[in-house]
DRENFI-987782 format. One record per residue (C-alpha): residue number from 1; x, y, z. Coordinates in Angstrom, 3 decimals. Each point is the difference from the previous one (the first is absolute). Example, Ala and Ser with C-alpha at 12.3 -4.5 7.8 and 13.67 -1.06 7.14 Angstrom:
2
1_12.300_-4.500_7.800
2_1.370_3.440_-0.660
END
This chain:
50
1_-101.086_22.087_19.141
2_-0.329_-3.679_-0.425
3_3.459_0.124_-2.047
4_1.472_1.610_2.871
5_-1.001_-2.690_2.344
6_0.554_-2.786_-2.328
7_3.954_1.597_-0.344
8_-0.001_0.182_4.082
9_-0.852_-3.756_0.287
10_2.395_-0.991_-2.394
11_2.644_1.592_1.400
12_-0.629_-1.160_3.533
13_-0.302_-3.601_-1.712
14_3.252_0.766_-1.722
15_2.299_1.715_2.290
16_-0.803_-0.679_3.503
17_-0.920_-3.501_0.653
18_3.259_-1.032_-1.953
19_2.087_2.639_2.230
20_-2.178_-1.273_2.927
21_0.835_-4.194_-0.791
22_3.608_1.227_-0.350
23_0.185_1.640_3.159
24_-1.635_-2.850_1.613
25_2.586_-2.385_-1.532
26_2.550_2.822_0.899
27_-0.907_-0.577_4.020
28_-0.494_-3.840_-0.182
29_3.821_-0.372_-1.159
30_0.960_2.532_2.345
31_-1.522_-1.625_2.575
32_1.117_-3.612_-0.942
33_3.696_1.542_-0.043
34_-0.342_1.176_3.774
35_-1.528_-3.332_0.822
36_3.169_-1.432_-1.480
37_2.272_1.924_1.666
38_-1.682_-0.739_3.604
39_-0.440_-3.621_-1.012
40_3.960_0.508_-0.698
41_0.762_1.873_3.273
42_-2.008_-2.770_1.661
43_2.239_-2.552_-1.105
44_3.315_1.655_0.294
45_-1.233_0.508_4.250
46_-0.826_-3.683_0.506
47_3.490_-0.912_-1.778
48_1.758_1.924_2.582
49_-1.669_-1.144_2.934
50_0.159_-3.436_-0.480
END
């Protein structure tokens, strides 16, 4: 039994908090790409009404 739990906590160590940083770096880039674009956007409106 305490195998068994040992195994379970070392795969949780081992497989999901790596797959859960990388989806969390997965959404910040995402994120800082829409940002970019709006920024962009943003900039491309105030060059046309000036």
């Amino acid at each position: 039994m305490g195998e068994l739990i040992g195994f379970l906590v070392a795969a949780y160590l081992c497989i999901y908090l790596p797959w859960r940083a990388s989806q969390r770096e997965e959404s910040r880039k995402r994120q800082d790409m829409y940002n970019n674009l709006n920024k962009k956007s943003v900039d491309e409106m105030e060059k046309w009404r000036k």
